[in-house]
C-alpha positions in Angstrom: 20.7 14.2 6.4 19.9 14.3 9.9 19.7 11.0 10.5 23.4 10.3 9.0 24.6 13.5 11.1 22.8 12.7 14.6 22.9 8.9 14.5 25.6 7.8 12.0 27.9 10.8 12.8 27.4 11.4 16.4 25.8 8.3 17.8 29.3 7.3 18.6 29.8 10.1 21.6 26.3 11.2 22.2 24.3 8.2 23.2 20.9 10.5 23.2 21.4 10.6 19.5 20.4 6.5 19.6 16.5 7.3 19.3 17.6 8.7 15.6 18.0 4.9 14.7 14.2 4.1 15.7 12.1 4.2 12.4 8.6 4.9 14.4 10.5 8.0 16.2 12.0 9.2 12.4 8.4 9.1 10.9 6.5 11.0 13.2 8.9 13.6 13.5 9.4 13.4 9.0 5.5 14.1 9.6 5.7 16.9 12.0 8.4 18.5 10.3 6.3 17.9 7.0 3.5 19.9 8.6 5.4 23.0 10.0 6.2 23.5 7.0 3.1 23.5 5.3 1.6 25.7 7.7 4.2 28.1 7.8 5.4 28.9 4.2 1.5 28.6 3.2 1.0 32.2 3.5 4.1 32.9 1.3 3.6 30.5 -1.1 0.1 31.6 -2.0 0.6 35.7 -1.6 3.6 34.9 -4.1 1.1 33.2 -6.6 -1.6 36.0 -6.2 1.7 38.2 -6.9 2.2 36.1 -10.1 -1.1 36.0 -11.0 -1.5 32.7 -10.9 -5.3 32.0 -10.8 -7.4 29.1 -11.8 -9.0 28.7 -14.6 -12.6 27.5 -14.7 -14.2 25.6 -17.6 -17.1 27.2 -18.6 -18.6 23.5 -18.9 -18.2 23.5 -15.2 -20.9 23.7 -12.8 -22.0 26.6 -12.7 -21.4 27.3 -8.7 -17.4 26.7 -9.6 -17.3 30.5 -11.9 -17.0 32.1 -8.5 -13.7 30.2 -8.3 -11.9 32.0 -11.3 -8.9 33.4 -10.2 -7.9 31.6 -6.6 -4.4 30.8 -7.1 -3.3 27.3 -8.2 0.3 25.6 -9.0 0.2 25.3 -4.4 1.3 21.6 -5.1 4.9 23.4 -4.9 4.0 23.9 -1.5 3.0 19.7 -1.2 6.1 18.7 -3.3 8.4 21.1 -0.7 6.5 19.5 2.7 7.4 16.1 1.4 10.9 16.5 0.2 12.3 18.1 2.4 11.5 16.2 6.1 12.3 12.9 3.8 15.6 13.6 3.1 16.4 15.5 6.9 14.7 12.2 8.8 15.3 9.3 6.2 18.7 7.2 5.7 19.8 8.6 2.2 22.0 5.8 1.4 18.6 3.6 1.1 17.7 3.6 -3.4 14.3 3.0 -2.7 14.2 6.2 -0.9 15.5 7.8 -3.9 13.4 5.9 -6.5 10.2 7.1 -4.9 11.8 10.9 -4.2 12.8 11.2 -8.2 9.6 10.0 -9.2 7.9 12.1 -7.2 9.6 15.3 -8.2 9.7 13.7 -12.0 5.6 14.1 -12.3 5.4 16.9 -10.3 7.6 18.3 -13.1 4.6 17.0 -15.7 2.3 19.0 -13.7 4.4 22.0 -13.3 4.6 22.3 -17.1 0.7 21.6 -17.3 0.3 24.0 -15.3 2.5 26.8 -16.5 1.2 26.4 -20.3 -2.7 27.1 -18.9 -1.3 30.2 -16.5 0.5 31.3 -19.7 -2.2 30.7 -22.3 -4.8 32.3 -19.5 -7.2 29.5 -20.3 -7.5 25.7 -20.1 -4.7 24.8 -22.7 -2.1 23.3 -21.1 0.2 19.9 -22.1 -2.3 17.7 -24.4 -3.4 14.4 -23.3 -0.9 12.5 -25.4 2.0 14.4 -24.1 1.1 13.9 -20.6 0.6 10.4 -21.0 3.8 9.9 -22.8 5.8 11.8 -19.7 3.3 9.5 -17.9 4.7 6.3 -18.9 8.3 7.3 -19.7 8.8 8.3 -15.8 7.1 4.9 -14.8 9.1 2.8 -17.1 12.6 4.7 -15.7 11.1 3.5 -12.7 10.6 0.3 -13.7 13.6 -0.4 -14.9 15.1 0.9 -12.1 13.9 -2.0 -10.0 14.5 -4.6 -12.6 18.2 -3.4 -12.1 17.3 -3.7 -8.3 16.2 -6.8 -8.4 19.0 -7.9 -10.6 21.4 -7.6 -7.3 18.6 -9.4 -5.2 16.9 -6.7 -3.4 13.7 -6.6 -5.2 11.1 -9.1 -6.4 9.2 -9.0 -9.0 6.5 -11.6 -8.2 3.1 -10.2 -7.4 1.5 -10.3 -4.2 -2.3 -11.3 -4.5 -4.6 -10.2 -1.7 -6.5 -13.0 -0.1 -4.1 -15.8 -1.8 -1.2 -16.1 0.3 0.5 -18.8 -2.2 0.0 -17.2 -5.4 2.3 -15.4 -6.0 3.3 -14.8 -9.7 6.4 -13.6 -11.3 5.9 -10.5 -13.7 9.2 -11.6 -15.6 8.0 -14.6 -17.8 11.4 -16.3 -17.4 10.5 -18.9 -20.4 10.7 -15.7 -22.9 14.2 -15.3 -22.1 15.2 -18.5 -23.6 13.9 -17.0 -27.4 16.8 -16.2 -29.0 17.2 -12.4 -29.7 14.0 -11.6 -27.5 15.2 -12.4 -24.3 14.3 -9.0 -23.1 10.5 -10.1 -23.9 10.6 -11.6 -20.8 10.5 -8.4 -18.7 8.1 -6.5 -21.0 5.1 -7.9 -18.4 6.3 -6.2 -15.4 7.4 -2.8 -17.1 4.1 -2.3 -18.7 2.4 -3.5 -15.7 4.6 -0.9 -13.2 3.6 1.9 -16.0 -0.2 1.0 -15.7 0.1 0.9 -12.0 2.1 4.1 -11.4 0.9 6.3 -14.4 -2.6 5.5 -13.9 -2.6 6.4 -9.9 -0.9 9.9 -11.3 -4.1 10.6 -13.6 -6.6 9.2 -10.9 -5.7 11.5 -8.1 -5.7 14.3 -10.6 -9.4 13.5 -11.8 -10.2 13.6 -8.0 -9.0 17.2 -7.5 -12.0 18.8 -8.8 -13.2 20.0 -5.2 -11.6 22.2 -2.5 -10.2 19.4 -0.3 -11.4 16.5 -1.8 -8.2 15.0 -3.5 -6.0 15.7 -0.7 -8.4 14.6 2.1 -8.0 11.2 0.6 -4.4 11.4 -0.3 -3.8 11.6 4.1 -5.8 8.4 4.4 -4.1 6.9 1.7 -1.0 8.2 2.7 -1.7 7.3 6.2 -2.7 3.5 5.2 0.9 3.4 3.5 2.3 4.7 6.1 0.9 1.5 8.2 2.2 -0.7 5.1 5.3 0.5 4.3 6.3 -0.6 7.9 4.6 -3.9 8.1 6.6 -4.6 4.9 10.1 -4.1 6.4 9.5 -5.3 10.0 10.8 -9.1 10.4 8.1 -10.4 12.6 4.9 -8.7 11.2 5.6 -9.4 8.1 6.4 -13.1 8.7 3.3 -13.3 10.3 1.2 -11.4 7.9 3.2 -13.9 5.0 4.2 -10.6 3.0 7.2 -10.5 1.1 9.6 -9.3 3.7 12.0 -6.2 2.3 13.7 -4.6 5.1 15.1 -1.5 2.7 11.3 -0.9 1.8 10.5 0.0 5.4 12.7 3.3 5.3 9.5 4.3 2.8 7.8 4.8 6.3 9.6 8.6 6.3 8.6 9.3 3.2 4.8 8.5 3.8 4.6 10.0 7.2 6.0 13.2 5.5 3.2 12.8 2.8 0.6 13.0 5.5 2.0 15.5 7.3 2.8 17.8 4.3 -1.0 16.7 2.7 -2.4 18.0 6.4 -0.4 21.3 6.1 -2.1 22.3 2.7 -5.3 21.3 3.7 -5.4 23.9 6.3 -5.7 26.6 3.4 -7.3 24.1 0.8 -10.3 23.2 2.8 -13.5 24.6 1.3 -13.9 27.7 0.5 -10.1 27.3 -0.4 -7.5 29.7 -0.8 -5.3 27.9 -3.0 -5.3 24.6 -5.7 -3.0 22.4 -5.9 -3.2 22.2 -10.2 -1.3 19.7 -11.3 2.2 20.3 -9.4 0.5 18.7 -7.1 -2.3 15.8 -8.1 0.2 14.2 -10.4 3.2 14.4 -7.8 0.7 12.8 -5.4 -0.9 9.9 -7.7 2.7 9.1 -9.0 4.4 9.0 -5.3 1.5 7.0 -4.1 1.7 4.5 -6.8 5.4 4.7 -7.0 5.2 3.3 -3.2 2.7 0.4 -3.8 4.7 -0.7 -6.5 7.9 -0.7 -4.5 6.0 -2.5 -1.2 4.4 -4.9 -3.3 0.5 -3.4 -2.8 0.0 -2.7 -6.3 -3.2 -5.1 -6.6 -4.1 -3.3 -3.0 -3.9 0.2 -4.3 -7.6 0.2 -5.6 -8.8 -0.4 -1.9 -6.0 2.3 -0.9 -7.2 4.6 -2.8 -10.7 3.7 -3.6 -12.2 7.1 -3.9 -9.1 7.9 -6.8 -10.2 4.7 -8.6 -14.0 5.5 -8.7 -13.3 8.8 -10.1 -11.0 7.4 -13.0 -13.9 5.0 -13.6 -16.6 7.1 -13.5 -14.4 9.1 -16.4 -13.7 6.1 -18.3 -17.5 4.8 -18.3 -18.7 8.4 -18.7 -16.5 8.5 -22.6 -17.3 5.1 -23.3 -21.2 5.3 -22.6 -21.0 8.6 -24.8 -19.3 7.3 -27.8 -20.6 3.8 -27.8 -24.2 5.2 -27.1 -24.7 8.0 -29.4 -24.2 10.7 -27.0 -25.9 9.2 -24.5 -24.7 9.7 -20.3 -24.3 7.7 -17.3 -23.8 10.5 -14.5 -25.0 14.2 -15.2 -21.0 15.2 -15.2 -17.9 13.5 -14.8 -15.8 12.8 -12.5 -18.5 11.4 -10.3 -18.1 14.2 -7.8 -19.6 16.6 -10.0 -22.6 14.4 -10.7 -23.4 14.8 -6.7 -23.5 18.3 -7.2 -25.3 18.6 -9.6 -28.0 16.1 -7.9 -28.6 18.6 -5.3 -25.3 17.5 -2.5 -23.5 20.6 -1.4 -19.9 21.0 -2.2 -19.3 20.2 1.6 -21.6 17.3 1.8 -19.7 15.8 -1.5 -15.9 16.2 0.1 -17.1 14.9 4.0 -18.8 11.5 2.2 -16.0 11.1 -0.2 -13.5 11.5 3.0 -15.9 8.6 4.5 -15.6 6.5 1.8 -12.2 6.8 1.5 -11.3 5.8 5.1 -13.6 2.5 4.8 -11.4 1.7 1.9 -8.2 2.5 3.4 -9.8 0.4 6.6 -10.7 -2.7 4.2 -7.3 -2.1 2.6 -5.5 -2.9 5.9 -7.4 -6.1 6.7 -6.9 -7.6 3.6 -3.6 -8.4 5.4 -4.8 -10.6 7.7 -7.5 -12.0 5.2 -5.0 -14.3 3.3 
């Protein structure tokens, strides 16, 4: 908005108004907008959830140190979901799609998790959508997305082929073109890249969600994650580094640079009054919005196969979950960690809550670190 007023609108008269163009100058300012924000409707948003009565509820199956928890108020993802949206559409050029694709899908699973979390507030315990019907909303927002691009890339402003860390050559397409020549199952052809976007985007929601189990934890990754897009996002849409870093080259994608420099800003804001002992969650408002906007923007950029270094914290959490079910169904009860997600297993080995968070921060940022010279490693 402000970009098409100040630049677009008034360029013409008011030559100051020609820093508006510069993308660099347009994300730092979608970030510190993104974190004013944050830290100033903070206080409102959470004295209006204590007003609600919208606490947390803690599974007795818990640890034990987490009872004490009971009753901080959750659903403070609105607070994330208002941080992001709003400096991205006041900084960012609206007439861009891919700004919009990633904006709906944002707000589309935070609306999963708002309803998750409004059926547990209501019931006054841990009974909110069930696992199917998450994971339906999951993969019906991802395949809207999906199709979205294919339409996209119908008119030549999208690729489908997948970029391959470390093999600069290989590059496959997702949309087995062969298929299309079966009569009556033409759209076979496309089924590979919708249910790989819907893997991609759907499991990222569910990983940063298993991740928010400590005060600070999921969010302190989401900044480096969103920071490490941030750095992507641009590299993606810049002529020259991405010619030299051999990436598929998408100038529209780079407007995505607003978007994740308002991510970080508005993740910063609510970790000011998430950080352990925290006075507000985000529930699921706020993982899901978070897992499905970041993969949402690797998909777009063409990281997808990069997003388990990007957010290599998120991905050890979902497979510590995964091995955790498996070793206790395949093994007769038997367990791999004392609790999952794998966080809880550090707690209950003896790490303090605070110990846990500042390693898995660590950890994080060597991933985010490995993700970003993966580009040159080709």
């Amino acid at each position: 908005m402000l970009y098409w007023l100040l630049y677009q609108k008034l360029f013409p008269y008011f030559r100051l108004f020609r820093i508006f163009r510069y993308l660099t100058f347009r994300c730092v300012f979608a970030s510190l907008t993104a974190l004013l924000i944050g830290l100033l409707i903070g206080p409102f948003v959470i004295e209006r959830l204590r007003e609600f009565q919208i606490g947390q509820y803690i599974r007795e199956e818990g640890p034990q140190s987490h009872q004490k928890k009971g009753g901080t108020p959750t659903m403070g993802g609105v607070l994330i979901i208002i941080s992001i949206i709003v400096p991205t559409l006041l900084w960012s050029d609206l007439s861009n799609p891919y700004v919009w694709v990633v904006v709906l899908s944002t707000l589309a699973f935070a609306g999963i998790g708002f309803a998750d979390d409004y059926r547990k507030v209501v019931h006054k315990r841990n009974l909110g959508l069930t696992g199917r019907q998450k994971l339906a909303l999951q993969f019906l927002t991802s395949g809207l997305v999906a199709v979205t691009l294919l339409v996209m890339e119908a008119r030549g402003s999208y690729s489908t082929r997948l970029m391959v860390p470390f093999l600069k050559k290989f590059r496959p397409d997702l949309v087995w073109q062969w298929m299309g020549l079966i009569p009556h199952l033409h759209w076979l052809a496309y089924m590979p890249f919708v249910m790989f976007v819907m893997l991609v985007i759907a499991g990222s929601s569910n990983a940063v969600n298993l991740t928010d189990g400590l005060d600070g934890l999921a969010i302190g990754c989401t900044i480096i994650a969103a920071g490490a897009l941030t750095v992507l996002t641009y590299v993606s849409g810049h002529v020259v580094f991405s010619d030299y870093l051999e990436l598929q080259r998408n100038p529209m994608v780079s407007e995505l640079t607003v978007f994740c420099g308002a991510m970080v800003g508005g993740s910063i804001g609510f970790l000011w009054y998430n950080a352990h002992p925290a006075e507000v969650f985000m529930g699921d408002v706020g993982s899901l919005a978070l897992g499905g906007a970041i993969g949402t923007v690797a998909v777009v950029i063409k990281q997808e196969l990069l997003l388990p270094f990007i957010g290599g914290v998120f991905i050890l959490e979902a497979v510590s979950v995964l091995l955790q079910v498996g070793s206790y169904k395949l093994r007769n009860g038997k367990r791999i960690f004392k609790m999952a997600p794998i966080h809880h297993h550090f707690e209950l080995i003896g790490w303090s809550e605070s110990k846990v968070i500042a390693r898995f921060w660590i950890l994080a940022l060597v991933f985010a670190l490995l993700a970003l010279t993966t580009l040159k490693l080709r």
